[in-house]
Backbone as a ProteinNet text record, in pm:
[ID]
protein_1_A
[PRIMARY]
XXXXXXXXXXXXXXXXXXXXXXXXXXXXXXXXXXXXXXXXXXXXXXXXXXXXXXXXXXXXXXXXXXXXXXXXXXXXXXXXXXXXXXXXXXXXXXXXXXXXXXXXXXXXXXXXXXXXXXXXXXXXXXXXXXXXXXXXXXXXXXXXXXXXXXXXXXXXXXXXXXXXXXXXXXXXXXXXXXXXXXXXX
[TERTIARY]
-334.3	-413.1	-454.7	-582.9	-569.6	-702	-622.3	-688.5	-752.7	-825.5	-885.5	-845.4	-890.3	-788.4	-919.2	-875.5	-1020.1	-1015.5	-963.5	-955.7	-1006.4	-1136.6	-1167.9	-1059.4	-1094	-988.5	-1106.9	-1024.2	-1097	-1091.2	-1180	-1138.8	-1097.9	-1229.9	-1259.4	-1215.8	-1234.4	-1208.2	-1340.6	-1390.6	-1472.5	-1399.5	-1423.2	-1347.2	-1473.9	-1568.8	-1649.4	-1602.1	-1651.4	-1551.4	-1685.5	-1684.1	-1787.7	-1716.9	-1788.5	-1727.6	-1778.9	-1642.9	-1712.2	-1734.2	-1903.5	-1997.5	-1990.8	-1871.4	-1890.5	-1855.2	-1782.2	-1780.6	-1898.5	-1993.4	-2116.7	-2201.5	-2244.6	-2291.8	-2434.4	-2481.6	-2586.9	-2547.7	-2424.9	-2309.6	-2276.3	-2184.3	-2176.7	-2300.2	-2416.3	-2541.9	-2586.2	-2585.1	-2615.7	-2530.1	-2405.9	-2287.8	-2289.8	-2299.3	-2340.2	-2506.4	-2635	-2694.3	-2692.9	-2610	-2583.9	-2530.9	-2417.6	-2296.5	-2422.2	-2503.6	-2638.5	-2689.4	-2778.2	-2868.4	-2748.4	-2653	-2582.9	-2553.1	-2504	-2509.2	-2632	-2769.1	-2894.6	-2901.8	-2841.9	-2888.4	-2802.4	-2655.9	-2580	-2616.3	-2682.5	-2697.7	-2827.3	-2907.2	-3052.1	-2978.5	-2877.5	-2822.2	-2776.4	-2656	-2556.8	-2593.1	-2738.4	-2752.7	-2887.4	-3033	-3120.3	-3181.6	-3138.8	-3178.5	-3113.4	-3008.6	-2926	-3024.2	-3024.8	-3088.8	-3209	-3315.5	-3438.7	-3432.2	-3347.7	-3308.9	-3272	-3198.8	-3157.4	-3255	-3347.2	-3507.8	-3596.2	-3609.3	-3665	-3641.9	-3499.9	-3423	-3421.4	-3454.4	-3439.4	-3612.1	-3735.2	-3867	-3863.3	-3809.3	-3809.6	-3733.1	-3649.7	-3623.7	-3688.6	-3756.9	-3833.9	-3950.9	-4015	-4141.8	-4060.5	-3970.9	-3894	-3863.7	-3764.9	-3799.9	-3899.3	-4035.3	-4137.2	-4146.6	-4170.7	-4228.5	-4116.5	-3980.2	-3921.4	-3948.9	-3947.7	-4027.6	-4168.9	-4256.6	-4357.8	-4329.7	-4261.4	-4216.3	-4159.7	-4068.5	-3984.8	-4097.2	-4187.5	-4296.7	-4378.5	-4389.3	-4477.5	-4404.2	-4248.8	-4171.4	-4132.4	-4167.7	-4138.2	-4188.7	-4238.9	-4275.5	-4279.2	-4168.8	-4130.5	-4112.3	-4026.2	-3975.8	-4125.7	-4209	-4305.8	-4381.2	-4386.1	-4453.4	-4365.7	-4241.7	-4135	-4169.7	-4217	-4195.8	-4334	-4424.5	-4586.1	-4546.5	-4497.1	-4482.5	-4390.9	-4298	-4215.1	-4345.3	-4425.1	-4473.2	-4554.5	-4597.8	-4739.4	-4699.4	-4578	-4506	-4440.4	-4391	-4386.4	-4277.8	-4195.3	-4065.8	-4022.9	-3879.3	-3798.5	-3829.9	-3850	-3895.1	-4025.1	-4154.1	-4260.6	-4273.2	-4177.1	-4212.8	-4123.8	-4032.5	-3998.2	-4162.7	-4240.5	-4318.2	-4394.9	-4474.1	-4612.6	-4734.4	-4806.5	-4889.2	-5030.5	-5073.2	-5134	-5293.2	-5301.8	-5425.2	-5419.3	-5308.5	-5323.5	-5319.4	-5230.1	-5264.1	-5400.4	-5467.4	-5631.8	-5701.5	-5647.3	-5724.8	-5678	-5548.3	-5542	-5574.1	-5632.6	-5691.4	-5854.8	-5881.7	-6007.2	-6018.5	-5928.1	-5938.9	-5910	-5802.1	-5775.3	-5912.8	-5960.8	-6035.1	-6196.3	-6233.1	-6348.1	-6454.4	-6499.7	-6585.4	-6608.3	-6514.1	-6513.2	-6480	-6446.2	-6392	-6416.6	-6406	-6459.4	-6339.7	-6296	-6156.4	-6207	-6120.7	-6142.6	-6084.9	-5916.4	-5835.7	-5691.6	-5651.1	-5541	-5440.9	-5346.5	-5199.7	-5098.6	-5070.2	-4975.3	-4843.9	-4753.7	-4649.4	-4501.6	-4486.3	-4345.5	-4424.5	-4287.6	-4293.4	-4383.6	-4439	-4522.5	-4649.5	-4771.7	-4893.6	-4950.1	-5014.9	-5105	-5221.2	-5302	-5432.7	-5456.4	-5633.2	-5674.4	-5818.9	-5870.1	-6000.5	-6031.6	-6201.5	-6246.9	-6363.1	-6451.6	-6572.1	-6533.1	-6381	-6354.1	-6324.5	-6317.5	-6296.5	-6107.5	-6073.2	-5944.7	-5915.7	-5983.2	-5939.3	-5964.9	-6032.7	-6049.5	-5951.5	-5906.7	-5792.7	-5687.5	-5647.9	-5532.5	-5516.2	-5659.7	-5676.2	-5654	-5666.8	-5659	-5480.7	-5443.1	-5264.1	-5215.7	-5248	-5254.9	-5205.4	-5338.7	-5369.8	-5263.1	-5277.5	-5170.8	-4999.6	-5002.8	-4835.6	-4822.6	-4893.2	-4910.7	-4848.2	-4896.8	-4924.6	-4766	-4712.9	-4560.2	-4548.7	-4639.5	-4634.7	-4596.9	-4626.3	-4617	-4475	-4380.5	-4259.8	-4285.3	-4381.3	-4364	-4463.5	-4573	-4667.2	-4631.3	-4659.2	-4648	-4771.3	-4873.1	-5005.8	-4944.5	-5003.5	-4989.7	-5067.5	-5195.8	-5304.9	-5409	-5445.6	-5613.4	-5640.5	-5710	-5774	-5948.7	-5976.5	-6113.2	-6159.3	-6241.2	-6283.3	-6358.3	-6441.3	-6582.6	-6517.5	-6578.2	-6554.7	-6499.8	-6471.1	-6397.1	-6475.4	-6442.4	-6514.6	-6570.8	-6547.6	-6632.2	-6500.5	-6557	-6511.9	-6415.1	-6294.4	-6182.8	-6178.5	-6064	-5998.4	-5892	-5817.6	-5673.6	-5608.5	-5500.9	-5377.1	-5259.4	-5230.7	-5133	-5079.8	-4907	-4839.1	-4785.9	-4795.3	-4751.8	-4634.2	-4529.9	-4421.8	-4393.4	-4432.8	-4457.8	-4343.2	-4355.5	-4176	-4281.5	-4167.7	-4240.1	-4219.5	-4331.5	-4339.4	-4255.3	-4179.8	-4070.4	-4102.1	-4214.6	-4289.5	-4257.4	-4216.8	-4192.6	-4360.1	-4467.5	-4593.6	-4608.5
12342.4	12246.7	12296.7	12307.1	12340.2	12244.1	12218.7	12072.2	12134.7	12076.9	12079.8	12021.6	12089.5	11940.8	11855.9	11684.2	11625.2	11567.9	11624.7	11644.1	11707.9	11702.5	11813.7	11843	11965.1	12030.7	12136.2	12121.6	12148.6	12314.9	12394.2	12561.7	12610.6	12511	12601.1	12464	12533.4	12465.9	12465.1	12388.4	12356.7	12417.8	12498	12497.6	12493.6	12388.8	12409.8	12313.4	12326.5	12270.8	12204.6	12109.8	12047.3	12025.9	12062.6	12071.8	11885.2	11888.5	11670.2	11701.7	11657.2	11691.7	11529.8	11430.5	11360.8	11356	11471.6	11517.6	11624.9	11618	11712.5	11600.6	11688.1	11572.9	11469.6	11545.7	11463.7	11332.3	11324.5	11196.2	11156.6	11161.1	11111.5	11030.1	11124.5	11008.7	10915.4	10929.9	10816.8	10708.4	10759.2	10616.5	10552	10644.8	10557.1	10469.8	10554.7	10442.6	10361.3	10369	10217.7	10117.9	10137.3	10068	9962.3	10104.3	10058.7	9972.6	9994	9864.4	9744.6	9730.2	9638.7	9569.7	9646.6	9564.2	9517.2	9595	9486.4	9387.1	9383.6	9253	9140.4	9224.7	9113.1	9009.8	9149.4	9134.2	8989.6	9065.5	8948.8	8809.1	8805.1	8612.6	8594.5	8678	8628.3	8661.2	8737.1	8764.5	8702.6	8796	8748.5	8608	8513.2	8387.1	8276.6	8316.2	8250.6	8210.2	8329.9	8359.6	8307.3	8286.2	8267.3	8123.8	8021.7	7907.3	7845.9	7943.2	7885.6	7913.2	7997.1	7992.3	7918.5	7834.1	7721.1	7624.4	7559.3	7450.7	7473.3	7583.7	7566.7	7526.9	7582.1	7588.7	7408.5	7362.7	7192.1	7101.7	7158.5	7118.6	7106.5	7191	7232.7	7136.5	7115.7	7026	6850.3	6838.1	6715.2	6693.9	6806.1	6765	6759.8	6809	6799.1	6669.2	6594.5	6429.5	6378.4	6380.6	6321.1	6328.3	6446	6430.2	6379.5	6343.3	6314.4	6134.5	6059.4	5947.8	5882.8	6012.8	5969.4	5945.5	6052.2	6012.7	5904.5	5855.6	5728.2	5652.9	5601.8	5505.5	5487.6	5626.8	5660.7	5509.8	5419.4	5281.4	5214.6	5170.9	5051.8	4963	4969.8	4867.6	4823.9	4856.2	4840.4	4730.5	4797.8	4722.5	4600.6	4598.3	4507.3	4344.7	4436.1	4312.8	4266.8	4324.3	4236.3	4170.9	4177	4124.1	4002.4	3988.9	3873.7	3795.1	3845.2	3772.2	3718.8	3753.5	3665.1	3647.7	3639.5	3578.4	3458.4	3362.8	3225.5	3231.2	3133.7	3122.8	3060	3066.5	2953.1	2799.1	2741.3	2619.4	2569.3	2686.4	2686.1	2675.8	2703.6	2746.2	2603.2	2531	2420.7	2309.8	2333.1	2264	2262.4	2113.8	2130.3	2160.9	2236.4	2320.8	2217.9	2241.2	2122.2	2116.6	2237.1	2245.2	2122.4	2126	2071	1920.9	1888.3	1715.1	1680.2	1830.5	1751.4	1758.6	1813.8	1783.9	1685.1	1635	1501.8	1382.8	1369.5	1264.6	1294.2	1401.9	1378.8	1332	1347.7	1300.4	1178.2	1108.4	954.9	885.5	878.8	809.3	878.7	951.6	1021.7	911.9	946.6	889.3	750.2	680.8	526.1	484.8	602.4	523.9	741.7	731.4	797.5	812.3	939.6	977.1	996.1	905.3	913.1	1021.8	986	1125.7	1176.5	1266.2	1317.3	1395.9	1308.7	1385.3	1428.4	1569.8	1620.6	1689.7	1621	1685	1678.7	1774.1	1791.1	1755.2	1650.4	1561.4	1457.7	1454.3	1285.9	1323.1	1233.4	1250.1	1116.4	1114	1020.3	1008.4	896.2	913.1	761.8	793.5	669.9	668.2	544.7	587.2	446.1	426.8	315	327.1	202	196.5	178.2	121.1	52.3	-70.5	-158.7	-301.8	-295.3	-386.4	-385	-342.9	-379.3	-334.4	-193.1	-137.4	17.8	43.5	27.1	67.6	22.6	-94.5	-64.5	26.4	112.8	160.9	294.9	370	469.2	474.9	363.4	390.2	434.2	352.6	372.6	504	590.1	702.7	823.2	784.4	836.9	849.7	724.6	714.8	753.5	782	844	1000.5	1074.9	1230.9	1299.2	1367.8	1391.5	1461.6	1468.2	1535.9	1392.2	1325.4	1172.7	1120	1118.8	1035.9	866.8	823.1	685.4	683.5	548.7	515.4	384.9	396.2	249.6	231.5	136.1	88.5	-6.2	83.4	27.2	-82.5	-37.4	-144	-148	-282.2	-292.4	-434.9	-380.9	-516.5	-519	-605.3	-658.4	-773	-794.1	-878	-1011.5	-925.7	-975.1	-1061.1	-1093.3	-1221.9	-1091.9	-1217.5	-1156.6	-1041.8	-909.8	-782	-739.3	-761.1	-695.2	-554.1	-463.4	-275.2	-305.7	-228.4	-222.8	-88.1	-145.5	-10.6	20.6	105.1	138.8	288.9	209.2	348.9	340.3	495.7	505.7	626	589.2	689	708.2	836.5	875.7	991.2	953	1084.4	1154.6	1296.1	1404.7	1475.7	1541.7	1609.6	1762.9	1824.8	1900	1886.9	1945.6	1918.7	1969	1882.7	1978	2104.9	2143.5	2276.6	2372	2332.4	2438.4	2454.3	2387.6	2422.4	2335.9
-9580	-9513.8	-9377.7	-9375.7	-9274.4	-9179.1	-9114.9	-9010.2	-8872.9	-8835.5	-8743.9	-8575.2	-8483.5	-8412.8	-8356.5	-8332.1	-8330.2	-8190.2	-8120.6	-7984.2	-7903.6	-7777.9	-7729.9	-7661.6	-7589.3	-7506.6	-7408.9	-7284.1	-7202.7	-7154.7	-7174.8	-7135.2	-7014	-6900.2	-6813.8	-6703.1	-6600.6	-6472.6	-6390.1	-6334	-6199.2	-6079.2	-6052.3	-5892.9	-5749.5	-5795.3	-5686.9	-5555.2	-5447.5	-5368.4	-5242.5	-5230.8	-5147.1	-5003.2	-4930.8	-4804.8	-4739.1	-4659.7	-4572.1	-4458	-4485.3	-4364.7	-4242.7	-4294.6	-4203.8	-4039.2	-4021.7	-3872.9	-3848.9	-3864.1	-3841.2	-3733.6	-3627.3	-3519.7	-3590.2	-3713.6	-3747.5	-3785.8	-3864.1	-3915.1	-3803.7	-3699.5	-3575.9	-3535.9	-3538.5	-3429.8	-3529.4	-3625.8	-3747.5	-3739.4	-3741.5	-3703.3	-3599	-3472	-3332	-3363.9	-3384	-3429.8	-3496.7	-3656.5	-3704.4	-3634	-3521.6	-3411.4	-3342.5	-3278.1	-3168.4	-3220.1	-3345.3	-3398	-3407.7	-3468.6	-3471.1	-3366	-3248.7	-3082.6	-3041	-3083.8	-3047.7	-3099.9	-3242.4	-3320.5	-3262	-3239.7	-3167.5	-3022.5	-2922.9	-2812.9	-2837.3	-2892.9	-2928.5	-2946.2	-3074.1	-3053.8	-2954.9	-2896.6	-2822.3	-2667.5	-2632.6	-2471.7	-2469.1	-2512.2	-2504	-2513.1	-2645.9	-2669.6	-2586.5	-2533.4	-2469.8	-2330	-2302.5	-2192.3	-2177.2	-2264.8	-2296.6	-2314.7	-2374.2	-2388.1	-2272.8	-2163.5	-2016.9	-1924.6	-1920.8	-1867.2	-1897.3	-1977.6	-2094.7	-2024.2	-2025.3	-1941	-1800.3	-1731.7	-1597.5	-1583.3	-1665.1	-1656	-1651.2	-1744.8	-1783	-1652.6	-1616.6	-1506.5	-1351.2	-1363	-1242.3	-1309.8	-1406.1	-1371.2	-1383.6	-1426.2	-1393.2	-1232.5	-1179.8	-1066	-965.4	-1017.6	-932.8	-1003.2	-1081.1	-1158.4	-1038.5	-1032.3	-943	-799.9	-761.6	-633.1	-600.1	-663.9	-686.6	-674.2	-783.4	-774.2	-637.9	-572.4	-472.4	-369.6	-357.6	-246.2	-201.2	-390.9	-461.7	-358.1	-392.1	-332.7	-210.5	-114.1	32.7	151	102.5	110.2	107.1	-8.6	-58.5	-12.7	167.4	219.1	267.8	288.9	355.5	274.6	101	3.8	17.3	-11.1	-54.5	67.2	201.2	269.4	327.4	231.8	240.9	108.7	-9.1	-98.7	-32.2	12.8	-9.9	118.2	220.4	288.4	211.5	109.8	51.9	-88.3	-138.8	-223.1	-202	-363.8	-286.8	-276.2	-207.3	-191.5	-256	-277.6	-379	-374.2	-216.8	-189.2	-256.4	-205.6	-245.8	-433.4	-463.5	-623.5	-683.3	-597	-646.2	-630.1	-572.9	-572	-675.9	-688.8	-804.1	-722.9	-834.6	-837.3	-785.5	-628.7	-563.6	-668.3	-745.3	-770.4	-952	-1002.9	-1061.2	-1041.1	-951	-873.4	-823.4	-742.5	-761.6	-916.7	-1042	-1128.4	-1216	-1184.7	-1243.6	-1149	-1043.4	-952.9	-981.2	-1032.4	-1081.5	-1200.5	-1298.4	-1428.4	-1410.6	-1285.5	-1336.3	-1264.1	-1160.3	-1062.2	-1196	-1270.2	-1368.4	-1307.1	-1189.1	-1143.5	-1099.3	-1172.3	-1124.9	-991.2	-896.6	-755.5	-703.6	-553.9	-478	-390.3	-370.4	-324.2	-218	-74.6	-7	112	40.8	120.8	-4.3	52.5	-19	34.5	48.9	122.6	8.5	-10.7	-68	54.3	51.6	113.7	11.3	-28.4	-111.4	-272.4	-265.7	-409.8	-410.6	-313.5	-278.1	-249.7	-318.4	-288.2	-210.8	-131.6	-71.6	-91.9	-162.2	-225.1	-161.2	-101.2	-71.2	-138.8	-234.8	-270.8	-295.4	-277.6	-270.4	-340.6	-339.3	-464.1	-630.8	-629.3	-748.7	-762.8	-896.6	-887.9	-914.2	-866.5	-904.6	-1031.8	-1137	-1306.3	-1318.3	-1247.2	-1221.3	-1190.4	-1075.2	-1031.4	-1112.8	-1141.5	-1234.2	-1379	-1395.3	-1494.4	-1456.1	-1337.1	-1257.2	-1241.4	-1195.2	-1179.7	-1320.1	-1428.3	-1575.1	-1595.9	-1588.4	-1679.7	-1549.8	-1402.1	-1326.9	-1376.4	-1410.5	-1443.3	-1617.5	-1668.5	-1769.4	-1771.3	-1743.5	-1678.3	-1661.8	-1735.5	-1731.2	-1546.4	-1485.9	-1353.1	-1242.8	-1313.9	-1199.1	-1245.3	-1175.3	-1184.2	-1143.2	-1067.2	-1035.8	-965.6	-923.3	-810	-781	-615.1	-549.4	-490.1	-541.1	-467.3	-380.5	-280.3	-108.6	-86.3	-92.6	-58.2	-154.1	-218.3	-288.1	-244.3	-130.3	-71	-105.6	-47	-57.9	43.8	93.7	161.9	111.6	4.3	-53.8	-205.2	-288.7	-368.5	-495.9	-599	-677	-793.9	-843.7	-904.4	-781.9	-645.2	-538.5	-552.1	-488.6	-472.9	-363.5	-429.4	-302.4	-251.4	-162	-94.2	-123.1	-153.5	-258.8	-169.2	-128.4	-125.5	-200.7	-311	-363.5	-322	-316.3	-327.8	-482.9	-457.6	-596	-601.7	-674.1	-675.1	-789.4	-749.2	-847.3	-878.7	-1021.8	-1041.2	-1150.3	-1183.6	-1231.4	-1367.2	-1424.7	-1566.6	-1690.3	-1799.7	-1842.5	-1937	-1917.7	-2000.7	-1953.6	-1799.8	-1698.6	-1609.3	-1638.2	-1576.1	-1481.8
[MASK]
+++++++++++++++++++++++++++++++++++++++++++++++++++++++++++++++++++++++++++++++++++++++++++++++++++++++++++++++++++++++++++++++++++++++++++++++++++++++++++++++++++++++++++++++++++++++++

């Protein structure tokens, strides 16, 4: 029998021998430049942007504080503004008062031509109204539509005299006491 063997088998040897060129200065400057690019890339997140982000915020700051200084100048006055304002602003007293313009437009609406206002005292809460060229039923129609008016708390007719015969035109003083209205107006 004669067999074969089914195994290679190896004759010869390789003895070639490759020399390691990684201490050769060309390997050296290749490794320091890989190191290098790597410290720029580092340097770029961790120095440059930083940096560029805190020049950003100081740029933003500087036109803020010019808007603030700018404002502060605006206000360099205030007391000045503050105290023409309170002079020609009303006062707490003044603002408890009613609004005189609306008491002459409800003495025009009550008297609507039937009688002829003769005078008109507003001091405080109290009005003084004297008006004549009505018949008495006028006038009690005038107190009427007065004590009506959520601005009128109460009237006392002073005087409606007459001289002349009866429907002859009187003369009429009412006081009237004013409150303010609960609308707040």
């Amino acid at each position: 029998m004669n067999r074969k063997s089914a195994y290679p088998t190896k004759t010869s040897m390789n003895l070639f021998y490759k020399p390691d060129r990684t201490t050769k200065p060309a390997t050296v400057a290749l490794y320091v430049l890989f190191a290098l690019t790597c410290l720029l890339g580092l340097s770029k997140l961790l120095v440059y942007d930083l940096w560029a982000e805190n020049r950003e915020a100081q740029q933003a700051l500087a036109a803020v504080q010019d808007q603030l200084d700018s404002a502060k100048e605006q206000l360099s006055d205030y007391g000045e503004v503050r105290e023409r304002y309170s002079r020609y602003s009303a006062t707490e007293e003044e603002r408890a008062l009613i609004d005189r313009l609306q008491v002459l437009d409800l003495l025009d609406q009550a008297s609507a031509g039937t009688a002829r206002l003769d005078s008109v005292s507003i001091s405080g809460d109290t009005a003084q109204v004297q008006f004549s060229g009505a018949t008495l039923a006028q006038t009690a129609q005038i107190v009427r539509v007065l004590e009506s008016s959520p601005m009128v708390s109460g009237t006392v007719v002073n005087t409606a005299a007459t001289t002349e015969s009866a429907g002859a035109l009187v003369q009429t003083s009412i006081l009237i006491y004013l409150q303010k209205e609960a609308d707040g107006g």
